[in-house]
C-alpha positions in Angstrom: 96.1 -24.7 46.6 94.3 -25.0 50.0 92.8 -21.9 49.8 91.3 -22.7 46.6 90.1 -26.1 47.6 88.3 -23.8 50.9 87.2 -21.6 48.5 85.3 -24.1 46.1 84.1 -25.9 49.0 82.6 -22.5 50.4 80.8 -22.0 46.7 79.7 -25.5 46.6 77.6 -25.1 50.0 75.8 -22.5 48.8 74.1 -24.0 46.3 70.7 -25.1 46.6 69.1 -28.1 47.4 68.5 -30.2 43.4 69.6 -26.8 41.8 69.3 -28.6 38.1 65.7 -30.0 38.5 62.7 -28.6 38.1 61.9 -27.0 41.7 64.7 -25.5 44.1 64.8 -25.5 48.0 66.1 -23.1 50.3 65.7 -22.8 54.2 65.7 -19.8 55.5 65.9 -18.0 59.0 63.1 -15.3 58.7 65.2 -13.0 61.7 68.4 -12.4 59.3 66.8 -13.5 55.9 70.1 -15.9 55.7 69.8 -18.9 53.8 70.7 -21.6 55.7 74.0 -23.7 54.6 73.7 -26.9 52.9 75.8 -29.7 54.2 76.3 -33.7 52.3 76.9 -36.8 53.8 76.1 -40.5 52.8 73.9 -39.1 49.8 71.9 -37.2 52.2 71.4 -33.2 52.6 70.9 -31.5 55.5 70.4 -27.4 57.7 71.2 -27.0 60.8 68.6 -24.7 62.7 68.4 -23.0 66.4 65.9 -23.8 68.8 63.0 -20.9 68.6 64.2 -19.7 65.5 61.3 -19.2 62.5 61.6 -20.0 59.1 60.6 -19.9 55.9 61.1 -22.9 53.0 61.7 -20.9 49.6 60.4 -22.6 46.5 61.8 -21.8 42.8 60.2 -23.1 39.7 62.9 -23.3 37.2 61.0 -24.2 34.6 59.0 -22.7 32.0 55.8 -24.1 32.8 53.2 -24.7 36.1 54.3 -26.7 38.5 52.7 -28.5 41.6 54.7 -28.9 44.5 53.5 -31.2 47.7 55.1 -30.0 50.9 56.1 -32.1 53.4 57.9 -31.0 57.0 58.4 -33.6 59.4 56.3 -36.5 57.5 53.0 -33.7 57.8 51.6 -32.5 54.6 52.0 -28.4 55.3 48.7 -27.5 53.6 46.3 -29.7 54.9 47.7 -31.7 57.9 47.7 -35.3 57.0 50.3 -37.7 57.0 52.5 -36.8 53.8 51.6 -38.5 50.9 52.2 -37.2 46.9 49.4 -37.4 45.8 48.1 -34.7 48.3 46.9 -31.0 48.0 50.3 -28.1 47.4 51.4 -25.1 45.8 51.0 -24.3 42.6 53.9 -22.2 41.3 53.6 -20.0 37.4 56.7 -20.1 35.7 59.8 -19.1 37.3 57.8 -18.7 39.9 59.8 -17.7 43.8 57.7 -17.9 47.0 58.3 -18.7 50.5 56.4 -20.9 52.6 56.4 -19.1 56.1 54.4 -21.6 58.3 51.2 -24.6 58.4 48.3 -23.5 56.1 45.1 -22.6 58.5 43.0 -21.2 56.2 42.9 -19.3 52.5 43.9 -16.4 54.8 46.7 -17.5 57.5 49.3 -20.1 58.4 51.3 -21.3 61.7 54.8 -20.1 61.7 57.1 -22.8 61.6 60.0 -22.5 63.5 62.9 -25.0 65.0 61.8 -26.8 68.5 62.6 -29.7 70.0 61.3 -33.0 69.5 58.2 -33.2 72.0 57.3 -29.5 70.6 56.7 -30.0 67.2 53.7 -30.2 65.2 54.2 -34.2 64.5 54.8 -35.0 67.9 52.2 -32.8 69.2 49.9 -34.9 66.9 51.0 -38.4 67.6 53.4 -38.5 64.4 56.7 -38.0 66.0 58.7 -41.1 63.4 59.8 -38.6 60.1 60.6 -35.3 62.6 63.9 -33.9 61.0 63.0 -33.8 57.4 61.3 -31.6 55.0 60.2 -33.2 51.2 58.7 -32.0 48.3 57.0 -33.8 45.5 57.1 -31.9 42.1 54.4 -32.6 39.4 55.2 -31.1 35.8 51.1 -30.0 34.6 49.9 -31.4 31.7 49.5 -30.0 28.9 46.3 -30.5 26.0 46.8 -29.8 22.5 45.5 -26.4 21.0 43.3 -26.6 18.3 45.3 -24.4 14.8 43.8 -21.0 14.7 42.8 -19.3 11.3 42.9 -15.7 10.7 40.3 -13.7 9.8 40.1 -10.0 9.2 37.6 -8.2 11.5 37.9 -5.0 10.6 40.3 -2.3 12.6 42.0 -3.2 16.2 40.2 -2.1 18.6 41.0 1.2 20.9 43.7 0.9 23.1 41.6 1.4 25.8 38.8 -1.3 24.8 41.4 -3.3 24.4 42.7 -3.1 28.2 39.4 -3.3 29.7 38.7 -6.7 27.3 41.9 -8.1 28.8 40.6 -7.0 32.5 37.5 -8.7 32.2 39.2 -11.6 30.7 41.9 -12.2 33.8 38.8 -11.7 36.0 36.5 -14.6 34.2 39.8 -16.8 34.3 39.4 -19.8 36.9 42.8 -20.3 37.1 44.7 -19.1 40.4 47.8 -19.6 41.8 49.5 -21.6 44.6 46.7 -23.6 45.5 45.8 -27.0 44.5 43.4 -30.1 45.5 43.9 -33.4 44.2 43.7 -37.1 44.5 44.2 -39.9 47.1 46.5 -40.4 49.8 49.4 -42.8 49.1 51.7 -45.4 51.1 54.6 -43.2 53.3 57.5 -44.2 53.9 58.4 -44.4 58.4 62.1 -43.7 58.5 62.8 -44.3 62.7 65.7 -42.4 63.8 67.3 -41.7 67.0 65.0 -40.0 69.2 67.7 -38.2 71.6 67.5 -34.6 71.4 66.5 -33.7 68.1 65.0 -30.5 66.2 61.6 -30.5 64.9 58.9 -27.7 63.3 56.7 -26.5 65.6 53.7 -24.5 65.4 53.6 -21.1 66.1 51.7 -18.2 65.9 49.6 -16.7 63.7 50.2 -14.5 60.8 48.6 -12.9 57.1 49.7 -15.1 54.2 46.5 -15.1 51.6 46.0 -17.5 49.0 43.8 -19.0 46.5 42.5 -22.2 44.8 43.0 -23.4 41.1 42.7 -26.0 39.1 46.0 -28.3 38.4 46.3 -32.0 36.3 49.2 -33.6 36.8 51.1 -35.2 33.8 52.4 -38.3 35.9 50.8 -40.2 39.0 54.6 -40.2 39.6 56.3 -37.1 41.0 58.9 -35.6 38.3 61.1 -34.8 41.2 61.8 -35.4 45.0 63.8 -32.7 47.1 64.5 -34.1 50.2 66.0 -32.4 53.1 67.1 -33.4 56.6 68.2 -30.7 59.3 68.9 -30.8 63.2 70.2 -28.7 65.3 74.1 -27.7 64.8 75.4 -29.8 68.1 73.9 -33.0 66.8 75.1 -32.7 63.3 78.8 -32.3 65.0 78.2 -34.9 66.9 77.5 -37.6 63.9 80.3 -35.8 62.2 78.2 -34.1 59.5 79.4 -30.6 59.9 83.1 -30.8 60.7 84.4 -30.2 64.3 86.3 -26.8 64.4 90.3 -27.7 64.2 91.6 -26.3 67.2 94.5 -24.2 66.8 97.7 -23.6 68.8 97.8 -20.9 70.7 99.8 -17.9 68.8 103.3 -17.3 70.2 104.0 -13.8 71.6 107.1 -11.7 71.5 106.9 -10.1 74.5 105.2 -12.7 77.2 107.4 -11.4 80.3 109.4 -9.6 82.2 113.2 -10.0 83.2 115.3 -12.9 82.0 114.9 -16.0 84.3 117.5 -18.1 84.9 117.4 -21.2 82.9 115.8 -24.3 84.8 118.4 -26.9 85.8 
């Protein structure tokens, strides 16, 4: 029975962060391409990282339609730098849609790697925003969607070649304005301060420099409202002990060996 119970418990913490809503979150560590363990307490979610070590935050439309997600790490929008705020600029993600998010956008071209540091090294701090360090938020927008006028047939003679009809479809994609990943919208928004304890805690930092191209599109949100909020708080492994988040290690007795001696000693007393 307590094998099963580890066993479910084991299954349970790998699922992803709001697994049944539109978007899913995963952290993970970019030098083993693990995805970093989810652990509950009070209502809340949390990763524990190492110090130095870079990751990437994987986003996973589950639906069958656009979606817009506004990233957030430590309170900083990821894609343009401002204090976090929904109605910002974020990724838009096609349907089904998997990508990861390896760093702070710097361009249609680049981003900052993020990667775990302490509190005085990351990004906020750095920029005189040190309050939300320790939590990474998304805001999902469903797009909206306008009514298609009906469509009547008419016969226009035979279907074009197979070959006109490729290049038609070509020069199509290419007129299209619509592009992926990318969006700009509206006005910044209240945020919410959440003060937490500032002793020795993990934040993002902003690292080097590395090749991850995107573009812009267009995007109109159904709601002013977000449709969903992933929220996810992470520290580093010895702090998450030490508010009893992850479980201490049970320390066991040390095994008893057949042979420990020599000779038989005499019995004390």
């Amino acid at each position: 029975m307590i094998a099963r119970l580890i066993a479910l418990a084991l299954f349970l913490l790998s699922f992803p962060v709001h697994a049944r809503g539109l978007l899913e979150l995963e952290v993970v560590n970019r030098a083993t391409g693990e995805v970093l363990a989810i652990y509950r307490d009070g209502g809340q979610t949390y990763v524990s990282g190492n110090p130095g070590d870079r990751y990437s935050l994987r986003l996973v439309n589950r639906s069958g339609e656009r979606v817009l997600a506004v990233l957030s790490v430590d309170g900083v929008n990821a894609v343009t730098g401002e204090t976090a705020a929904p109605q910002q600029s974020g990724y838009v993600l096609a349907p089904y849609e998997r990508t990861e998010i390896t760093g702070w956008r710097k361009s249609l071209r680049e981003v900052a790697q993020f990667y775990f540091t302490a509190l005085p090294d990351s990004y906020a701090a750095r920029t005189g925003r040190p309050d939300n360090v320790g939590v990474i938020g998304v805001a999902v927008f469903r797009e909206k969607q306008h009514p298609q006028p009906p469509i009547a047939y008419q016969n226009m003679g035979a279907a074009p070649a197979p070959a006109a009809a490729a290049a038609d479809s070509a020069r199509a994609e290419a007129d299209s304005p619509v592009v992926r990943r990318y969006s700009k919208a509206g006005a910044a928004a209240d945020r919410e301060v959440t003060r937490m304890d500032e002793a020795a805690r993990l934040g993002t930092g902003h690292g080097a420099r590395e090749y991850a191209p995107i573009r812009y599109t267009e995007f109109e949100r159904e709601s002013p409202s977000p449709d969903q909020i992933v929220k996810l708080r992470y520290d580093s492994r010895a702090n998450l002990m030490a508010r009893g988040i992850i479980p201490a290690p049970v320390p066991c007795p040390p095994e008893p060996q057949p042979f420990p001696g020599g000779f038989v000693p005499d019995p004390r007393g």
